[in-house]
The first five atom37 places (N, CA, C, CB, O) and aatype in JSON, in Angstrom:
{
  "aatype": [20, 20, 20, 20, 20, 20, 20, 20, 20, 20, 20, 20, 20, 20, 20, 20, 20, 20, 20, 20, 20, 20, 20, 20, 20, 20, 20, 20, 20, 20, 20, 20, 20, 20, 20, 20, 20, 20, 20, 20, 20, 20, 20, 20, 20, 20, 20, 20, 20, 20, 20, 20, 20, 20, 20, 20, 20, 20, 20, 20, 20, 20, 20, 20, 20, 20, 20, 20, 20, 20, 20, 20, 20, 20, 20, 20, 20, 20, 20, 20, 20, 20, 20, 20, 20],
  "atom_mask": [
    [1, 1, 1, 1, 1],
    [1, 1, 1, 1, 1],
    [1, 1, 1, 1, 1],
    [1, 1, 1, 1, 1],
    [1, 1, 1, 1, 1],
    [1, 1, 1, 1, 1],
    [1, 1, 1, 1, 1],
    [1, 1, 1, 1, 1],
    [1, 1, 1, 1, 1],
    [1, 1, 1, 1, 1],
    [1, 1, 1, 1, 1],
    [1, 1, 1, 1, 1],
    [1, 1, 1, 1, 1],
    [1, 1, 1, 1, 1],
    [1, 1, 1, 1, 1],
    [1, 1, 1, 1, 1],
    [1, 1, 1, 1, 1],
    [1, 1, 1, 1, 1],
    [1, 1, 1, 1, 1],
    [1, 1, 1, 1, 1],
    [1, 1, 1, 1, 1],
    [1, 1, 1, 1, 1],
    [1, 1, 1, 1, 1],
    [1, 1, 1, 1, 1],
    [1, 1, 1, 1, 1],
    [1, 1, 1, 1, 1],
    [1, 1, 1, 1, 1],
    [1, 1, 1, 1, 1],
    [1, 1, 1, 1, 1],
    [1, 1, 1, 1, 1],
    [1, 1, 1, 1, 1],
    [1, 1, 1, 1, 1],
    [1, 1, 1, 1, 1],
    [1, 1, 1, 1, 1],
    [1, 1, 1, 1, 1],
    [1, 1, 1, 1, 1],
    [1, 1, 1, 1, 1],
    [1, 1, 1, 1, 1],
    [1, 1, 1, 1, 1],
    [1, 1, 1, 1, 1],
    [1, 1, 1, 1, 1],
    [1, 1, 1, 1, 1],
    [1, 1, 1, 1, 1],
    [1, 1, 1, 1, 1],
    [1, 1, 1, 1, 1],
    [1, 1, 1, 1, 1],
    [1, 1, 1, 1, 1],
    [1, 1, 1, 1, 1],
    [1, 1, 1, 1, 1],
    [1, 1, 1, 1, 1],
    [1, 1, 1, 1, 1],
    [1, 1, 1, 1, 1],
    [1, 1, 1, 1, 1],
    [1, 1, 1, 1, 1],
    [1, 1, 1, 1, 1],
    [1, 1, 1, 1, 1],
    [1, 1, 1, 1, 1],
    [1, 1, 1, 1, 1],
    [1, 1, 1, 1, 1],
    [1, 1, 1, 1, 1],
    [1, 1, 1, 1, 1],
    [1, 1, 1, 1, 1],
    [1, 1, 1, 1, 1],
    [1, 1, 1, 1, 1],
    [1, 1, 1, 1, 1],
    [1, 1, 1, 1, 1],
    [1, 1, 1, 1, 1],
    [1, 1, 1, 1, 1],
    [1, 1, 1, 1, 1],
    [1, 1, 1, 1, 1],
    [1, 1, 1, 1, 1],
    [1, 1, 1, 1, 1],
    [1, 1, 1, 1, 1],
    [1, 1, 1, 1, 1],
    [1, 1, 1, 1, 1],
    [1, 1, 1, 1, 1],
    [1, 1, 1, 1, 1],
    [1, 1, 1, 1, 1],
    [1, 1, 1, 1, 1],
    [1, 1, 1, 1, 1],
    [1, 1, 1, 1, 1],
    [1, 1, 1, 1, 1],
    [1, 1, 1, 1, 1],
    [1, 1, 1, 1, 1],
    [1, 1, 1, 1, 1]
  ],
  "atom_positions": [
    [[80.84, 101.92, 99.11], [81.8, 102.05, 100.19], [83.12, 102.59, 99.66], [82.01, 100.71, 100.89], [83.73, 103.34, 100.42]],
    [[83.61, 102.34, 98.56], [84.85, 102.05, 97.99], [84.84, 104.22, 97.19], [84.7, 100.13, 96.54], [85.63, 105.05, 96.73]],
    [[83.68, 104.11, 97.46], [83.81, 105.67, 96.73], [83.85, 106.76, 97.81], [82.41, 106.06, 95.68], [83.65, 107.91, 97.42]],
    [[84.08, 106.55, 99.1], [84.47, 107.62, 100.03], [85.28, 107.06, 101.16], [83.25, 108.35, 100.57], [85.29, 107.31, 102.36]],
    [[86.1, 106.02, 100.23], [87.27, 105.45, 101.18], [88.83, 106.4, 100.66], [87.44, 103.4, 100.85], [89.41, 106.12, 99.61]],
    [[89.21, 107.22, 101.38], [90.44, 107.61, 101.13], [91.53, 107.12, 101.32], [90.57, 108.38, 101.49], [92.11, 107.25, 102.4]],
    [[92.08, 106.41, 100.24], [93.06, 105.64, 100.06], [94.44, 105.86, 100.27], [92.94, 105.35, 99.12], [95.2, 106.14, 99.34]],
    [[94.97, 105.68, 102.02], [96.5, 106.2, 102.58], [97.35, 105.04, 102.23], [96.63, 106.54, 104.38], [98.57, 105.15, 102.35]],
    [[96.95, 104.21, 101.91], [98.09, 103.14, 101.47], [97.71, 102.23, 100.74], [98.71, 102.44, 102.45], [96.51, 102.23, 100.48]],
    [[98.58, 101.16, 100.14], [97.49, 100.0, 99.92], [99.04, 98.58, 99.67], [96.04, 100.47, 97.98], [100.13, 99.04, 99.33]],
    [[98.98, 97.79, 99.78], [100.24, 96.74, 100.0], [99.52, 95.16, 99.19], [100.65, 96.49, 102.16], [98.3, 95.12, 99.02]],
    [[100.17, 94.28, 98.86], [99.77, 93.24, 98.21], [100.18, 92.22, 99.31], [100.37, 93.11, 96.76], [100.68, 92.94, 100.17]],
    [[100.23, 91.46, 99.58], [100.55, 90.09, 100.81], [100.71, 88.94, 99.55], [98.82, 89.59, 102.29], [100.21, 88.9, 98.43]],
    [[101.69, 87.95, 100.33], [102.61, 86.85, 99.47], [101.3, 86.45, 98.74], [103.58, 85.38, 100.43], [101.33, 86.34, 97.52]],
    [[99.38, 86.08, 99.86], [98.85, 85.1, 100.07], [97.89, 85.23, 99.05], [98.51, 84.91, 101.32], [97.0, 84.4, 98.88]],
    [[98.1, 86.58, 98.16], [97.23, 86.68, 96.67], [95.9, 88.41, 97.35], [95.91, 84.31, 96.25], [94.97, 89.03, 96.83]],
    [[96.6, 88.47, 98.65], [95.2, 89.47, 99.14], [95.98, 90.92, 98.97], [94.5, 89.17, 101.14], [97.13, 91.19, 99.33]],
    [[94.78, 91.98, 98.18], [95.59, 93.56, 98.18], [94.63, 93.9, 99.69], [95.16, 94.98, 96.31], [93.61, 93.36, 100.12]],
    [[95.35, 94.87, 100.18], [95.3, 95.35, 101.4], [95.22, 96.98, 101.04], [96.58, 94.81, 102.32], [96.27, 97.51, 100.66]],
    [[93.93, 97.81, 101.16], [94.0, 98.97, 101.01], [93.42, 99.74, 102.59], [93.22, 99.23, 99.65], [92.43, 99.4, 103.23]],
    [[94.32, 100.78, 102.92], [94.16, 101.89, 104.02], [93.53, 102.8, 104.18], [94.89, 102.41, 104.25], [94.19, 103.84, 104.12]],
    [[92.22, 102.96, 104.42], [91.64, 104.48, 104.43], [92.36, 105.44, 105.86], [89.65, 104.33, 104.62], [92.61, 104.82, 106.89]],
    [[92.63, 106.84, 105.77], [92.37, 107.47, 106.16], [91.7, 107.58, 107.58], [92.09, 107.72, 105.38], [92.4, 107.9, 108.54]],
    [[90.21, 107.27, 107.75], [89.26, 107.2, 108.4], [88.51, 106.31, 108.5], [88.81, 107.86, 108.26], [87.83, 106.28, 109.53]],
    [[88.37, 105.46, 107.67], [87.66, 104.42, 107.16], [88.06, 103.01, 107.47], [87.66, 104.57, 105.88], [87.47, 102.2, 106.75]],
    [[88.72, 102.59, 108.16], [89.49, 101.48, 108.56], [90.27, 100.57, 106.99], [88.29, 100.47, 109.53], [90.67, 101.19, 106.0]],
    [[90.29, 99.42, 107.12], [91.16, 98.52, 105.75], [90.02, 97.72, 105.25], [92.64, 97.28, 106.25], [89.12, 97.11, 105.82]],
    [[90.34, 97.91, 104.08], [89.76, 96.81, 102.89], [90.5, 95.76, 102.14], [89.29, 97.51, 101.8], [91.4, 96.11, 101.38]],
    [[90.16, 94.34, 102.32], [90.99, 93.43, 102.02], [90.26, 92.33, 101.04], [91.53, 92.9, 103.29], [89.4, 91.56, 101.47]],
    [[90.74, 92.35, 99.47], [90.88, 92.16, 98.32], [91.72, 90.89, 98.56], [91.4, 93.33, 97.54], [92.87, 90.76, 98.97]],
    [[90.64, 89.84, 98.13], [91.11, 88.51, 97.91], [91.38, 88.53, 96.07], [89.8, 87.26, 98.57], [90.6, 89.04, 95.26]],
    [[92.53, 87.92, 95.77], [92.62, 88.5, 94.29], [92.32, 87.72, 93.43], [93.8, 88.96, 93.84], [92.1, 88.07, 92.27]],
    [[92.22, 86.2, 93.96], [91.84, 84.92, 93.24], [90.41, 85.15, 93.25], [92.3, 83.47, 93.94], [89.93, 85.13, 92.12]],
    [[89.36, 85.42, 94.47], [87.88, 84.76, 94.57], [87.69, 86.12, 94.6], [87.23, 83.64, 95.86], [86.5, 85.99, 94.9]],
    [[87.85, 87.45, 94.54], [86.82, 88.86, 94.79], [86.35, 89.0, 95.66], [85.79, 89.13, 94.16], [85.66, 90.0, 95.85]],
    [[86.51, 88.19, 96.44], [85.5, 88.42, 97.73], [86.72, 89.72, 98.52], [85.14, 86.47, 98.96], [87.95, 89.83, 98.48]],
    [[85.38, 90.69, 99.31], [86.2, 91.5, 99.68], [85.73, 91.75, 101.42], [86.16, 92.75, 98.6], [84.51, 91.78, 101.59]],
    [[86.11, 91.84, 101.97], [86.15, 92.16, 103.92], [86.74, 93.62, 104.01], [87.49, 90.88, 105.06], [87.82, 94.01, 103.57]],
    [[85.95, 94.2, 104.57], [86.26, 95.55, 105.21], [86.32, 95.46, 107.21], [84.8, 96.71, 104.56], [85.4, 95.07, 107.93]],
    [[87.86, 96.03, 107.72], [87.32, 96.46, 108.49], [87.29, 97.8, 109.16], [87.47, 95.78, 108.97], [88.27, 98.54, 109.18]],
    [[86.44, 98.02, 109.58], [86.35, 99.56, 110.18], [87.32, 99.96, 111.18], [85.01, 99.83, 110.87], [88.18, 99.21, 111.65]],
    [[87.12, 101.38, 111.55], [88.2, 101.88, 112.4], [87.54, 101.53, 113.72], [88.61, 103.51, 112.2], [88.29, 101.73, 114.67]],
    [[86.72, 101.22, 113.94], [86.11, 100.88, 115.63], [86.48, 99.26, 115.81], [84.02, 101.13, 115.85], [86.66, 98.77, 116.93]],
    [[86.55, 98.55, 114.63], [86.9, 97.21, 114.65], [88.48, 97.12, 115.17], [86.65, 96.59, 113.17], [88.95, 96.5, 116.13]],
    [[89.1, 97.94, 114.22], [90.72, 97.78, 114.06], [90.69, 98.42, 115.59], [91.73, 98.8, 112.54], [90.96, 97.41, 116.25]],
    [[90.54, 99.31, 116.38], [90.5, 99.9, 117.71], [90.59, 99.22, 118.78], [89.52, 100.52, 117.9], [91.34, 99.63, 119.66]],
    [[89.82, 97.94, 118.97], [89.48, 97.0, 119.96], [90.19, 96.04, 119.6], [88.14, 96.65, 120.14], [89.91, 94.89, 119.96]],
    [[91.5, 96.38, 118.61], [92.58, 95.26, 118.96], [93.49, 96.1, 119.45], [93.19, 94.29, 117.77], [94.45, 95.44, 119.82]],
    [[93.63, 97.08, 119.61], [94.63, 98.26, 119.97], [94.73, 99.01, 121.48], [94.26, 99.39, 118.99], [94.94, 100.21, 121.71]],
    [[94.45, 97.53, 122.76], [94.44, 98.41, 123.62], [94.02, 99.75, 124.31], [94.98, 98.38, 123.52], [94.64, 100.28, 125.23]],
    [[92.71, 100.28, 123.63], [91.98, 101.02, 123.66], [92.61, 102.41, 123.29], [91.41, 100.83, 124.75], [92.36, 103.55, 123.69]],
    [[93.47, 101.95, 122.43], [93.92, 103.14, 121.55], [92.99, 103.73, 120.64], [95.01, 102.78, 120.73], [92.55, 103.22, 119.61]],
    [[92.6, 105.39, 121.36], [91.85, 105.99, 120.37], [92.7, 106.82, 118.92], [91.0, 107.01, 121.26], [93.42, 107.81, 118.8]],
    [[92.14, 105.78, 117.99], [92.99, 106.32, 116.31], [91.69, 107.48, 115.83], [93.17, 104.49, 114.62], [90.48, 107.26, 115.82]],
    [[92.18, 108.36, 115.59], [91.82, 109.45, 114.9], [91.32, 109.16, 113.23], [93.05, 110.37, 115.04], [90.23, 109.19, 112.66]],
    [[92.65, 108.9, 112.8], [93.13, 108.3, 111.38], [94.28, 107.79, 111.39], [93.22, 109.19, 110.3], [95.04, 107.69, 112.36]],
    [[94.5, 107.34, 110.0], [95.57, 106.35, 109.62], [96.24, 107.28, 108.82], [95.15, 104.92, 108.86], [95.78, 108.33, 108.37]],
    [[97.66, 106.72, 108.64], [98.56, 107.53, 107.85], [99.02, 106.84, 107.05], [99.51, 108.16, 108.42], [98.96, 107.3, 105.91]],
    [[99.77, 105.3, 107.2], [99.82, 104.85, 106.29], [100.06, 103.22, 106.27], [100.57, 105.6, 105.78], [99.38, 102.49, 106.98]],
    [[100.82, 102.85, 105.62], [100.4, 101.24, 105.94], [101.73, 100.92, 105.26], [98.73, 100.41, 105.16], [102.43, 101.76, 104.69]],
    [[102.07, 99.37, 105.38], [103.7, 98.62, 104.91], [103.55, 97.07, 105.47], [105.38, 99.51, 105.88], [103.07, 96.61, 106.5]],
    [[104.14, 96.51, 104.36], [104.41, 95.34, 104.92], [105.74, 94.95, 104.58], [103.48, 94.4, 104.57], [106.25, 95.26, 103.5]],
    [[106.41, 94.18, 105.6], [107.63, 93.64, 105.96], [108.3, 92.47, 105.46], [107.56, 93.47, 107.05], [107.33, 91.88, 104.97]],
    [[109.09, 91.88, 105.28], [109.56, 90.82, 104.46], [109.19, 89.49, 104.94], [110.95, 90.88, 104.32], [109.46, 88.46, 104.33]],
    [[108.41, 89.58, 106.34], [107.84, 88.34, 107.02], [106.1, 88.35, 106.45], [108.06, 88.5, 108.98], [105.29, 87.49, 106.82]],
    [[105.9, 88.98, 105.92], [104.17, 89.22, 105.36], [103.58, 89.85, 106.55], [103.13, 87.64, 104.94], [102.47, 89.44, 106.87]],
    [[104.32, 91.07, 107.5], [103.57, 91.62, 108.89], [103.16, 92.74, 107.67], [104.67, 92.19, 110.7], [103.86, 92.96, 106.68]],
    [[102.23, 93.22, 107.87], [101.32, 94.56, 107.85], [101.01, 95.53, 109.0], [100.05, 94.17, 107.49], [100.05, 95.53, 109.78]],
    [[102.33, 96.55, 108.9], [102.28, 97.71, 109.71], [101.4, 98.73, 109.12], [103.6, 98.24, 109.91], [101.04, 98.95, 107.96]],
    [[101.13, 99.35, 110.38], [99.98, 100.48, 110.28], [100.22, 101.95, 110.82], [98.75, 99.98, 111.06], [99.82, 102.14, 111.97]],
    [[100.55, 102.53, 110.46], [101.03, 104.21, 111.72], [98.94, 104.54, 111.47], [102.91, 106.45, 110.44], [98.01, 104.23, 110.72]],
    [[99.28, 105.37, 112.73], [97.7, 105.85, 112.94], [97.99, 106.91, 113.97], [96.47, 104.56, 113.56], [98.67, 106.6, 114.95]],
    [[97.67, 107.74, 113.87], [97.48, 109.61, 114.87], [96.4, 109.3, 116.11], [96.42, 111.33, 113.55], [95.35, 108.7, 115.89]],
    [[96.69, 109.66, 117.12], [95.54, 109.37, 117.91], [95.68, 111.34, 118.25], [95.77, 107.84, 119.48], [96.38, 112.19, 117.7]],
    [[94.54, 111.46, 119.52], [94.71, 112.08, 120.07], [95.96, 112.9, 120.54], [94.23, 111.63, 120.5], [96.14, 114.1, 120.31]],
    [[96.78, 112.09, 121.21], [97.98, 112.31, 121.8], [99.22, 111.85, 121.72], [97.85, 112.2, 122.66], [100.21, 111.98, 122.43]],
    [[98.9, 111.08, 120.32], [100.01, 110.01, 120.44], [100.38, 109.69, 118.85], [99.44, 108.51, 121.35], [99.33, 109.37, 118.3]],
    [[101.29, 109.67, 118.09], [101.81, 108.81, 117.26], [102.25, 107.54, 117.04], [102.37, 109.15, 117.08], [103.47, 107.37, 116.98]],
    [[101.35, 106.39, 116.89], [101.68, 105.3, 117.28], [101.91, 103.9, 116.08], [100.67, 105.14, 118.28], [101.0, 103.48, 115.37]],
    [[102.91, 103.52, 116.09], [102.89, 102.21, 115.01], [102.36, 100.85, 115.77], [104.59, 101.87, 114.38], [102.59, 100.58, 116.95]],
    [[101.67, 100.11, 114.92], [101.32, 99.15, 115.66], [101.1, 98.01, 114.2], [99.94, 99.62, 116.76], [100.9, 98.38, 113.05]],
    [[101.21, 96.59, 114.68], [101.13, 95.82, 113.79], [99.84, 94.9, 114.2], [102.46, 95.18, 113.59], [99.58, 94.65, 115.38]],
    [[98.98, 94.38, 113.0], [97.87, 93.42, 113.29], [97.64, 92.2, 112.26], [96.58, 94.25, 113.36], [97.34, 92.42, 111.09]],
    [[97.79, 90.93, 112.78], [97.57, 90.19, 111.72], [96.16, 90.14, 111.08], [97.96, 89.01, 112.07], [95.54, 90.81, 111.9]],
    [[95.52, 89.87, 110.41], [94.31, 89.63, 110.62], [93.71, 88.38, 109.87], [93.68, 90.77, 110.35], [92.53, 88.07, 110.02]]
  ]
}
């Protein structure tokens, strides 16, 4: 999976987890203590987004509260949006 994920961002969180951004590919989230790793896809991340159709991702940030922002291109729209997960 990890070898045709194009990597637009990637951020560390207080809680020990790296957070990497594909492109197209939705986020991959790197527990750093146990390895265990959760992917989710861009049809996953979508159906929290108000039926915002994302194209791709551009890039990713997190904030001094541990939020993880996301910019993503849709169709018609340039849109930032934040998701806990």
């Amino acid at each position: 999976m990890v070898n045709y994920f194009n990597i637009v961002g990637m951020v560390a969180d207080k809680s020990g987890y790296l957070w990497a951004l594909s492109s197209e590919n939705g986020i991959v989230i790197l527990n750093l203590q146990t390895g265990l790793v959760a992917h989710y896809s861009t049809q996953q991340i979508q159906k929290n987004l108000n039926k915002y159709n994302i194209n791709r991702f551009l890039s990713m940030d997190i904030d001094q509260n541990g939020n993880i922002w996301i910019v993503g291109l849709g169709s018609n729209f340039h849109h930032e949006f934040i998701k806990n997960y």
